[in-house]
ZAROMAR-395234 format. One record per residue: x, z, y of N, C-alpha, C, O in turn; residue number from 1; residue in one letter. Coordinates in steps of 0.02 Angstrom, whole numbers, plus 32768, in hexadecimal, padded with zeros to 4 digits. Example, Ala and Ser with C-alpha at 12.3 -4.5 7.8 and 13.67 -1.06 7.14 Angstrom:
# residues 2
[[8294,8186,7EE4],[8267,8186,7F1F],[8294,8186,7F5B],[82C8,81A7,7F5A],1,A]
[[8282,8162,7F90],[82AC,8165,7FCB],[8285,818A,8002],[829E,8192,8039],2,S]
This chain:
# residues 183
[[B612,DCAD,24EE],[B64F,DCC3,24CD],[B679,DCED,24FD],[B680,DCDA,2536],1,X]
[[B692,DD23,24E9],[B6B8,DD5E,2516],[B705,DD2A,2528],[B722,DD03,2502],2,X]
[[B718,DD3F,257D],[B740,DD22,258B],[B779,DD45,2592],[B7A7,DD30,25B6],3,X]
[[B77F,DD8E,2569],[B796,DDB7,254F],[B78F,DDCF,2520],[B765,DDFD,251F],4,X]
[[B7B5,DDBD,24DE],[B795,DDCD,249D],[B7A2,DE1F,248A],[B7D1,DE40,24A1],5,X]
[[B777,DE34,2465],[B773,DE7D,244D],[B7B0,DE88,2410],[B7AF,DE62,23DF],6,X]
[[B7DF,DEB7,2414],[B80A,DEC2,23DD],[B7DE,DEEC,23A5],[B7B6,DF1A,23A8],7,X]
[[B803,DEB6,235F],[B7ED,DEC8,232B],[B81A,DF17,231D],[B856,DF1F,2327],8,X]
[[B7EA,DF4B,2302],[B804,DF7B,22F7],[B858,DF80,22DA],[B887,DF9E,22F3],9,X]
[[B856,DF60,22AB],[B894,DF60,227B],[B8CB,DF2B,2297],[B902,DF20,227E],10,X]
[[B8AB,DF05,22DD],[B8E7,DEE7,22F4],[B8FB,DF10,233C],[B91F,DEF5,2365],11,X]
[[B8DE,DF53,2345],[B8E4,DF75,238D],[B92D,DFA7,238D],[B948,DFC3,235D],12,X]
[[B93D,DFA5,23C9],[B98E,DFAD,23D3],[B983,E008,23A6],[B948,E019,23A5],13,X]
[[B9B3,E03C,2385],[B9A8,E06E,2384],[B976,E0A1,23C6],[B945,E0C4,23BA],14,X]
[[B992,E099,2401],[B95F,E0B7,2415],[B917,E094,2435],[B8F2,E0B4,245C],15,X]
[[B910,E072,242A],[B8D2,E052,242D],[B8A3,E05E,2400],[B867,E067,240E],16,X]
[[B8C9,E05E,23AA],[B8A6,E06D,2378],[B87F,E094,2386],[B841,E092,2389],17,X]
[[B8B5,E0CA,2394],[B8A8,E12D,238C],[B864,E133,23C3],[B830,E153,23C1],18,X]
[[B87B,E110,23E8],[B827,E117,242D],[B7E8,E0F2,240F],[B7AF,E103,241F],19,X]
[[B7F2,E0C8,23ED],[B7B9,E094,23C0],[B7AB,E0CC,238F],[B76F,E0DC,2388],20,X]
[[B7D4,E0EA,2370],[B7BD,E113,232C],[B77D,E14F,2344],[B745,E163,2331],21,X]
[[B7B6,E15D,2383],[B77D,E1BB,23A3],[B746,E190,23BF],[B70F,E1AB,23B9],22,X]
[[B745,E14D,23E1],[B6FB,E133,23F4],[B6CA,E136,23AC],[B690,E149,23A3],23,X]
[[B6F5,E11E,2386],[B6B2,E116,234B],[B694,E137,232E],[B65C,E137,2315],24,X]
[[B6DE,E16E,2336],[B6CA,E1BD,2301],[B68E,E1D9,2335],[B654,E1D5,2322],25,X]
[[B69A,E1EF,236A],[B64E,E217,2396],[B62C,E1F9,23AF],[B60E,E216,23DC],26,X]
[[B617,E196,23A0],[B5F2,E170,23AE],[B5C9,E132,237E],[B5AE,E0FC,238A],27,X]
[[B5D1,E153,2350],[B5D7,E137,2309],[B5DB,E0F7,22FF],[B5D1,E0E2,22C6],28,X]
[[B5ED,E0C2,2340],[B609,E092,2355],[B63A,E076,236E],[B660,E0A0,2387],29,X]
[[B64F,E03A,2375],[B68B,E035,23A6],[B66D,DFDC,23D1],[B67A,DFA0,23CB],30,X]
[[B63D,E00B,23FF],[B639,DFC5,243D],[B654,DF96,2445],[B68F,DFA0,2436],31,X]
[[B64A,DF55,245B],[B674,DF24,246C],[B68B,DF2C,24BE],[B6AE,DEFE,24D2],32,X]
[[B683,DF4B,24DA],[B68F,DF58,251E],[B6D3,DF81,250C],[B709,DF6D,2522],33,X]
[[B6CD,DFCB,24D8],[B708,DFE4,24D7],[B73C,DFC1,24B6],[B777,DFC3,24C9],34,X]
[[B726,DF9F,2481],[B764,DF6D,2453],[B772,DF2C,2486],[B7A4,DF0B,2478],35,X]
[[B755,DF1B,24B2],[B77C,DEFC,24E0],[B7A9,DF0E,2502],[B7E0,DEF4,2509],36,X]
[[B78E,DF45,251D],[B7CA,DF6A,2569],[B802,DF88,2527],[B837,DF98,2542],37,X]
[[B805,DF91,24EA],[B833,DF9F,24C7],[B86B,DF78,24BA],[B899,DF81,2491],38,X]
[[B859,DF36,24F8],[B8A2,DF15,24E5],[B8BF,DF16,252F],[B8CE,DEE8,2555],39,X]
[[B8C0,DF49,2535],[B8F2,DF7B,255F],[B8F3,DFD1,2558],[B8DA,DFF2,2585],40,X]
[[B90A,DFE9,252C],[B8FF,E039,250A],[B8ED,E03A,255F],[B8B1,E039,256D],41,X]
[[B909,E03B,257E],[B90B,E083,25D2],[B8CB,E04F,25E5],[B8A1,E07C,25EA],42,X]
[[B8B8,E030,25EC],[B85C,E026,2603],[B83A,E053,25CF],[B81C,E086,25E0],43,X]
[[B83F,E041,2594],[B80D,E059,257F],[B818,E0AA,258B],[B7E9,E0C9,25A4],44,X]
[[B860,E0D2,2579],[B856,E12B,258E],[B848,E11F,25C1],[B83B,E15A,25CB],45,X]
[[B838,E0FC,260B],[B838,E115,2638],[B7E8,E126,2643],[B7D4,E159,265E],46,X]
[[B7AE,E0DA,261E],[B77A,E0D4,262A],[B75E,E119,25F6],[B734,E137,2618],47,X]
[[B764,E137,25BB],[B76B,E151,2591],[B776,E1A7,25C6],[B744,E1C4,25DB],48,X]
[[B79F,E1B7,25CD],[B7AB,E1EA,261D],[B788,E1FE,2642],[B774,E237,264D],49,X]
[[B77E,E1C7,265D],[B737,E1CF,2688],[B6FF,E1DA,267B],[B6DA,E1F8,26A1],50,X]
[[B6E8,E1BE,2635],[B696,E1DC,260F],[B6B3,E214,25FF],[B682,E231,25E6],51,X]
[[B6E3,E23E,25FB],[B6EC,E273,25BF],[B6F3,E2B1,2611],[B6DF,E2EB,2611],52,X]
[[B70D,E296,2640],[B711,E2D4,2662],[B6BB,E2C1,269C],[B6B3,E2E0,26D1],53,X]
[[B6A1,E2A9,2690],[B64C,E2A7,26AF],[B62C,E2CA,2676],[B606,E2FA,267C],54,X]
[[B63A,E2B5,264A],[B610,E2FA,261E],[B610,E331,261D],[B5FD,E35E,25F7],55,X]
[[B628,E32D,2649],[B63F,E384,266D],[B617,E386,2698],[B60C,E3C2,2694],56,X]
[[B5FF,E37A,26B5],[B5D9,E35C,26FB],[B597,E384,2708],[B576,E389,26D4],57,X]
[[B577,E3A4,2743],[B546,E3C9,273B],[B505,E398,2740],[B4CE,E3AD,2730],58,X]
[[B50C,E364,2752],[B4D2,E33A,2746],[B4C1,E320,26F4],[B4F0,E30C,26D3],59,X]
[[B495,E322,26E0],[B481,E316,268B],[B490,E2D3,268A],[B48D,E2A5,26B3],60,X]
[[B4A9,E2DD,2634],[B4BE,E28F,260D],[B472,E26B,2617],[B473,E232,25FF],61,X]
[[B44B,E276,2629],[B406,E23A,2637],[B404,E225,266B],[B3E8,E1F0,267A],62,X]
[[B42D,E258,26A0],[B422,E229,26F0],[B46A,E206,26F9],[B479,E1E0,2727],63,X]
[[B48D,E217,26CD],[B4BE,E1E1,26D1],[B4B6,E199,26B5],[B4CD,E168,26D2],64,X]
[[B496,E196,267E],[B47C,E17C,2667],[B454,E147,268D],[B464,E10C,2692],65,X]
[[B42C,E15E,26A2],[B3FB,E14B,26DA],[B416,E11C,2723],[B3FA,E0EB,273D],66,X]
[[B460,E144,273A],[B480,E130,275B],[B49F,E0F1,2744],[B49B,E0BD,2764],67,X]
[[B4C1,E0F6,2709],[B4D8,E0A7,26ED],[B4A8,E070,26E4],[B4BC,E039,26D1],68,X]
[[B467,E07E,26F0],[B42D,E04E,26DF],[B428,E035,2735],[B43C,DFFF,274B],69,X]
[[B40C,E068,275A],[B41F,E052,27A6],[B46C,E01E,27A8],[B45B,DFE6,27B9],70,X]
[[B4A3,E020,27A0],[B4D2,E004,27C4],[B4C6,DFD0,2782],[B4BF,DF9C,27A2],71,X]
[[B4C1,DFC1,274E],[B4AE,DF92,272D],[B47C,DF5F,272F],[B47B,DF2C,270D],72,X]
[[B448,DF74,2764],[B410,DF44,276B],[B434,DF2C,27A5],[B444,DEF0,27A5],73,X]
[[B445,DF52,27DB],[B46B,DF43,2810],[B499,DF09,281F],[B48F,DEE2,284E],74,X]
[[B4DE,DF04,27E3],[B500,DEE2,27D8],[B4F1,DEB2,27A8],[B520,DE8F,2797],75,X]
[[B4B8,DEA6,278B],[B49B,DE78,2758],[B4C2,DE84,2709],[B4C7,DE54,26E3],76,X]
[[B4D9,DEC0,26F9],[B507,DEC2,26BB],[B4D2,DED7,2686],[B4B3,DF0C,2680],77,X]
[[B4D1,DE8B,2657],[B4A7,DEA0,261D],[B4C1,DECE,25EC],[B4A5,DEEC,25BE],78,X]
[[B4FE,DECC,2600],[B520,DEF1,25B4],[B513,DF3A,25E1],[B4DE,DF52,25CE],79,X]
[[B529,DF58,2608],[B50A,DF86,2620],[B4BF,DFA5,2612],[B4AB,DFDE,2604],80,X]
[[B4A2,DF6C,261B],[B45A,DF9D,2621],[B444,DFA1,25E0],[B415,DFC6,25D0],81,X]
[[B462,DF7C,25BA],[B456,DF77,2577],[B464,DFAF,254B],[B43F,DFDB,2534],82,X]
[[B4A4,DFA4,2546],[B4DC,DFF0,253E],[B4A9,E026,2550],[B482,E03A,2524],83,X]
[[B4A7,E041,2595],[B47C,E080,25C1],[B436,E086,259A],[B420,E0B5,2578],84,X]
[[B41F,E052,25A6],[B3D0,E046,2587],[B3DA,E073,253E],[B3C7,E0AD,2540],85,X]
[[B3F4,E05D,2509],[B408,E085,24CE],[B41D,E0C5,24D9],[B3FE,E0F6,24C5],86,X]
[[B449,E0C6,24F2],[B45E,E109,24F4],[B42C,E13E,2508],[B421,E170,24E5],87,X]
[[B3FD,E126,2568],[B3DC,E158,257E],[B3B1,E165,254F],[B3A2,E1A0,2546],88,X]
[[B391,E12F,2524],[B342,E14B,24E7],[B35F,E173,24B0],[B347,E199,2486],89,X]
[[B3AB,E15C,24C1],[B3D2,E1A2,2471],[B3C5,E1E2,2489],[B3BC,E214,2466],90,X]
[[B3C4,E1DF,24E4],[B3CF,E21F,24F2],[B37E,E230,2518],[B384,E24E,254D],91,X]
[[B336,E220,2501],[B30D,E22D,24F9],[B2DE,E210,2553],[B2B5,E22B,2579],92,X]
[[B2FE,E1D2,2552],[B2E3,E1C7,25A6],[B2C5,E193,258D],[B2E5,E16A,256D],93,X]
[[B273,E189,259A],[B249,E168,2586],[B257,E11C,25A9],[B26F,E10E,25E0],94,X]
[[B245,E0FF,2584],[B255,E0AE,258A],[B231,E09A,25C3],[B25B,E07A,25E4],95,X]
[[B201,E09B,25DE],[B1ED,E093,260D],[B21F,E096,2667],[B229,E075,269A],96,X]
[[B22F,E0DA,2645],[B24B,E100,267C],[B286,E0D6,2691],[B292,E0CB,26CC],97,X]
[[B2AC,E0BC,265A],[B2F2,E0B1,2649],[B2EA,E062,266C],[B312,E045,2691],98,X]
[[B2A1,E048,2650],[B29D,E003,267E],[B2AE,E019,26BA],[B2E2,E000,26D1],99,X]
[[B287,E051,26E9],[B26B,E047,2734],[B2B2,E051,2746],[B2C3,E038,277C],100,X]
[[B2F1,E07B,2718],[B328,E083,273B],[B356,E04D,2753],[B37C,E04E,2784],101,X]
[[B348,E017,2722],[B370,DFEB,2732],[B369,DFC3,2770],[B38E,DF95,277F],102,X]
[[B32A,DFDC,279D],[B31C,DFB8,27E0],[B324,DFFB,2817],[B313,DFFE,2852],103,X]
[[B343,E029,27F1],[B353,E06F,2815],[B305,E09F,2822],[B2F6,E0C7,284E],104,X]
[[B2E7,E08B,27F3],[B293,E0AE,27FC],[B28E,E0DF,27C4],[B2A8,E0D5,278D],105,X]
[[B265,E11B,27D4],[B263,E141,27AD],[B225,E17B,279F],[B229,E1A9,27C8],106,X]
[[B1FE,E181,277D],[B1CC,E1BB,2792],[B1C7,E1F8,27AF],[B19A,E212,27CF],107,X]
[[B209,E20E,279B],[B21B,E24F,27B6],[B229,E251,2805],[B24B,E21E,280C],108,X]
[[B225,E25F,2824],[B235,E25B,287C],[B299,E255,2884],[B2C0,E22A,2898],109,X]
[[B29E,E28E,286B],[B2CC,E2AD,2868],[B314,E279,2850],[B34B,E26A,286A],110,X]
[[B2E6,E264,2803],[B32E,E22D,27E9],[B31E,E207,281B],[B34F,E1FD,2840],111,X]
[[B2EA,E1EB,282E],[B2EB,E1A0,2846],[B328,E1AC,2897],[B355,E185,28A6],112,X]
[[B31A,E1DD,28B4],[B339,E1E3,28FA],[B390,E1DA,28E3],[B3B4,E1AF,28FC],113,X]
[[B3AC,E214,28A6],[B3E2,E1FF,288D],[B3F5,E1A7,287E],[B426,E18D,289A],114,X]
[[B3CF,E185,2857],[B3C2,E138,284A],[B3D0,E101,2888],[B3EF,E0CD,2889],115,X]
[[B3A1,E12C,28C7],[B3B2,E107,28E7],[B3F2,E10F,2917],[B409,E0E8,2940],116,X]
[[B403,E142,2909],[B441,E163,293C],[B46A,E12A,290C],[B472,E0F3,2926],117,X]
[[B480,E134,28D0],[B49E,E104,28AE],[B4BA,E0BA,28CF],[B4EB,E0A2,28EC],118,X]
[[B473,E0A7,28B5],[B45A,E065,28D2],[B483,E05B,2914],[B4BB,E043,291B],119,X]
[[B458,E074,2942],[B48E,E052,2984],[B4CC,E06A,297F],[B4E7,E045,29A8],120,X]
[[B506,E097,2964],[B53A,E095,2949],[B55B,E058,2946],[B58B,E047,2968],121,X]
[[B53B,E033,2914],[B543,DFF2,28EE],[B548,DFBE,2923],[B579,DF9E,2936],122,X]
[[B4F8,DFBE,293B],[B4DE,DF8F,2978],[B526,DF7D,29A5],[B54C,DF4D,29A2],123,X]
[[B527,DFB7,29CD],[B55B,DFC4,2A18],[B596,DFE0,29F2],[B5B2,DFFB,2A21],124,X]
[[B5BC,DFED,29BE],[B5F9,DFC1,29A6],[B623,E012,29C8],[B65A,E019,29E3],125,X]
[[B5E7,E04B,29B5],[B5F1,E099,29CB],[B5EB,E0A2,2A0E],[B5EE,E0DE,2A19],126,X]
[[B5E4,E07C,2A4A],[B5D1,E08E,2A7A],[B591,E0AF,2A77],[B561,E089,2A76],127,X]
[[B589,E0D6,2A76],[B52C,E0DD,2A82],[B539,E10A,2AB2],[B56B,E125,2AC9],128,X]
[[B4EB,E10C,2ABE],[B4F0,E12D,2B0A],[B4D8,E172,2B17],[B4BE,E193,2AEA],129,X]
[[B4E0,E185,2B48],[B4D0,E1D8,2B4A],[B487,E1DC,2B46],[B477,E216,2B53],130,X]
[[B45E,E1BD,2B3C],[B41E,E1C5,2B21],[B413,E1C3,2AE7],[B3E8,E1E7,2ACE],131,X]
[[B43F,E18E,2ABD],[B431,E1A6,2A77],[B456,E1DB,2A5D],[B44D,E1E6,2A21],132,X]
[[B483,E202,2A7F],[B49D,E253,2A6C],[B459,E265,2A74],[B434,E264,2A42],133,X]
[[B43C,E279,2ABC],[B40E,E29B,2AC3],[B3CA,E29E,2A93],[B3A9,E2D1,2A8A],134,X]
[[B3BF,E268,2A7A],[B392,E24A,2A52],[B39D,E276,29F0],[B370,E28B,29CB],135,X]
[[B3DA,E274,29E6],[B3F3,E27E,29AA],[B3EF,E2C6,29B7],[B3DC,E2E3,2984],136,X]
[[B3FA,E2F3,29EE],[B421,E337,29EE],[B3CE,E340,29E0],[B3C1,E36E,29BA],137,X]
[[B39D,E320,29F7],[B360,E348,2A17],[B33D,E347,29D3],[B313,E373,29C5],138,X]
[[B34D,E315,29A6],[B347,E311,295A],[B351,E35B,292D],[B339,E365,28F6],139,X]
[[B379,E38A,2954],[B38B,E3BB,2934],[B3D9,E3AF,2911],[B3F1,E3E0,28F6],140,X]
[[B400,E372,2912],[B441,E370,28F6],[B46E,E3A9,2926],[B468,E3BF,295F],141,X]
[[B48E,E3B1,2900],[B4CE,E3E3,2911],[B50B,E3B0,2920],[B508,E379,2904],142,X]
[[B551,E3C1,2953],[B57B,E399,2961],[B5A7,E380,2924],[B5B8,E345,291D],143,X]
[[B5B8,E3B6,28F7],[B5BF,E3A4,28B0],[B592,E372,288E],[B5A8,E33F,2875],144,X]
[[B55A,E381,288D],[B528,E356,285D],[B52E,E311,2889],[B523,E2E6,285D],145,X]
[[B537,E2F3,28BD],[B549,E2C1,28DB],[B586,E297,28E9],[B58C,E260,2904],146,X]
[[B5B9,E2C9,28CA],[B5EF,E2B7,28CE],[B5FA,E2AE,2882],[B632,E298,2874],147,X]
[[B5D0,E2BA,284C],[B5C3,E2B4,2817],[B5AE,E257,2810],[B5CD,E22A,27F5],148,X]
[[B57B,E258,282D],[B550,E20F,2836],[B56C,E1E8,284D],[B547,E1B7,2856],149,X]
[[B5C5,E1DA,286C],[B5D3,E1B1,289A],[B5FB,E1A8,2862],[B5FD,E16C,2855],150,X]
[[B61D,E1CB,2837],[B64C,E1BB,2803],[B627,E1AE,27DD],[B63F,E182,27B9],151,X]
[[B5E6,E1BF,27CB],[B5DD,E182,277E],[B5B0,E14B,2788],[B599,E124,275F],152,X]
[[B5A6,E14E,27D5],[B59C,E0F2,27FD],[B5FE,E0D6,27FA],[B606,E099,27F5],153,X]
[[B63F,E102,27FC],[B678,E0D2,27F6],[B666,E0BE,27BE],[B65B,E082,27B4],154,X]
[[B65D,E0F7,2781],[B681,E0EF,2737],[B64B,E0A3,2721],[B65F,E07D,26F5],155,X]
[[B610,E099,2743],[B5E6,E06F,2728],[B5FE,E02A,274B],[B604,DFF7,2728],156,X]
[[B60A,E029,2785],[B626,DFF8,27AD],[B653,DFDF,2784],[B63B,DFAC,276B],157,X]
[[B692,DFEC,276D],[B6C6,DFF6,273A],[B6A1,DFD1,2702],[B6B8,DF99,26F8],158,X]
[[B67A,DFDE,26E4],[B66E,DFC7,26A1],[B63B,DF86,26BE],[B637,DF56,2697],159,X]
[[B626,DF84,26E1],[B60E,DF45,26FA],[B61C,DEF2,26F6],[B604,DEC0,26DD],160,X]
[[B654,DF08,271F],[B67F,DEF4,274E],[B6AB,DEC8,26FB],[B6BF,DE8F,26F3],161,X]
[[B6AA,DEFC,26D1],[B6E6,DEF5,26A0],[B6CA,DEAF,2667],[B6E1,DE7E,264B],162,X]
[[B67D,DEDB,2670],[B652,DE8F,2632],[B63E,DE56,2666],[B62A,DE25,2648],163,X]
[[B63D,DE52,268A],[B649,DE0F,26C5],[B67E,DDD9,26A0],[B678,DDA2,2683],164,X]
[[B6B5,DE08,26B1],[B709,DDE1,26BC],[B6F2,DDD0,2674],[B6D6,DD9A,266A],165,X]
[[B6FF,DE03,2638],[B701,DDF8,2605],[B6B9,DDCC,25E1],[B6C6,DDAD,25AD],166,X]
[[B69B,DDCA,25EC],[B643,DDB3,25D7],[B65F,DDC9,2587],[B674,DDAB,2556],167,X]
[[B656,DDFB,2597],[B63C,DE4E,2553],[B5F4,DE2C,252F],[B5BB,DE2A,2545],168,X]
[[B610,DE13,24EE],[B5DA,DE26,24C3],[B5A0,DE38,24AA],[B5A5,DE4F,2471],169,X]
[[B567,DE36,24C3],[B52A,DE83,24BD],[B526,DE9B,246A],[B508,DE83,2439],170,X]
[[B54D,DECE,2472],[B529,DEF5,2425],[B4FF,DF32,2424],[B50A,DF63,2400],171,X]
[[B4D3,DF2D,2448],[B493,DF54,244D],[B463,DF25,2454],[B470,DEEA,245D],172,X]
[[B41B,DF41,2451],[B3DE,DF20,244E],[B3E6,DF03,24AD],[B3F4,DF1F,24E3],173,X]
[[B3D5,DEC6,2498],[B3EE,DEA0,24F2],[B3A6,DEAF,2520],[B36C,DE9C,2528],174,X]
[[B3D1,DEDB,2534],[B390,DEE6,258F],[B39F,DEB2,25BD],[B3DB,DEAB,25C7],175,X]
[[B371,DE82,25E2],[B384,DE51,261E],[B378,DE70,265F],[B34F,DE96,2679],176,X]
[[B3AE,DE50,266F],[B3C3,DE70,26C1],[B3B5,DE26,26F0],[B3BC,DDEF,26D6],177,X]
[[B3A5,DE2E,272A],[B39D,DDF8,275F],[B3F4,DDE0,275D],[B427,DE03,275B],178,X]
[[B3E8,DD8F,275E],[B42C,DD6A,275B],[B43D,DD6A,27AA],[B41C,DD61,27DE],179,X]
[[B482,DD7B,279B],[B4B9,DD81,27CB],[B4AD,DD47,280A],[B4B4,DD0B,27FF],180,X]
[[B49A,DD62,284B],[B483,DD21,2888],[B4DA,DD26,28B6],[B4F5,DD58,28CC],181,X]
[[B4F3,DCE1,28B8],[B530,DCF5,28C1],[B524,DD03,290D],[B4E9,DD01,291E],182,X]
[[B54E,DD10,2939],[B552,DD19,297D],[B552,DCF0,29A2],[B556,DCFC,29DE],183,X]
């Protein structure tokens, strides 16, 4: 049971509504992750903000994608990989693939080096070290396209972090993630 309950549409403050309405209208849904953080309008525009200005982003909606599956296997967030999992096969990334991401693995050379740049992101808590620059640059990323990957390892961290506190619901088909080993 969520230890943060999700606002019912018709009981959400005016602007909460209005952010629930545009999720549903260009998502033909409304998540339980977003109708949760909707019981605070400014979480949800803020989390809402941040997907809308990465879609701007020169790295493709699949390796972002991809990226939320990395910091989701990472951090053990089922609703994450769950969520991602759906989304990346909406956006044509074979299921297979979408498994290996969630352990930061990938066929392509290229995503996987991004995946794992990710990954230790997550790991070392953004310390990483001047070898995994070197490692990522030699990938072919650009300082943009990396500075791309560090923000949607925050924006995923963020949504993580958020179905933890809250234990979010799963309303997607449930992908399992390795359970959380505490410290």
């Amino acid at each position: 049971m969520p230890r943060i309950q999700p606002i019912e549409l018709e009981k959400a403050q005016p602007k909460a509504k209005a952010l629930l309405e545009g999720v549903n209208k260009s998502l033909g849904i409304t998540p339980n992750i977003m109708r949760t953080m909707a019981q605070s309008p400014a979480t949800l525009e803020a989390y809402l903000g941040f997907g809308k200005a990465l879609s701007g982003a020169s790295i493709s909606p699949q390796l972002r994608e991809q990226i939320a599956l990395t910091v989701a296997g990472e951090n053990s967030c089922g609703y994450c990989a769950s969520a991602h999992t759906a989304i990346g096969t909406k956006l044509g990334v074979d299921t297979e693939e979408l498994t290996a991401n969630l352990k930061g693995l990938s066929a392509d050379p290229k995503t996987e080096a991004a995946l794992e740049f990710a990954r230790q992101i997550v790991i070392e808590r953004g310390w990483v070290s001047d070898d995994d620059l070197k490692r990522i640059r030699n990938a072919g990323y650009s300082e943009g396209e990396i500075t791309e990957i560090v923000a949607t390892v925050a924006q995923n961290i963020f949504s993580n972090y958020f179905n933890h506190i809250a234990d979010t619901e799963v309303d997607f088909p449930r992908v399992e993630v390795p359970e959380h080993q505490a410290v």
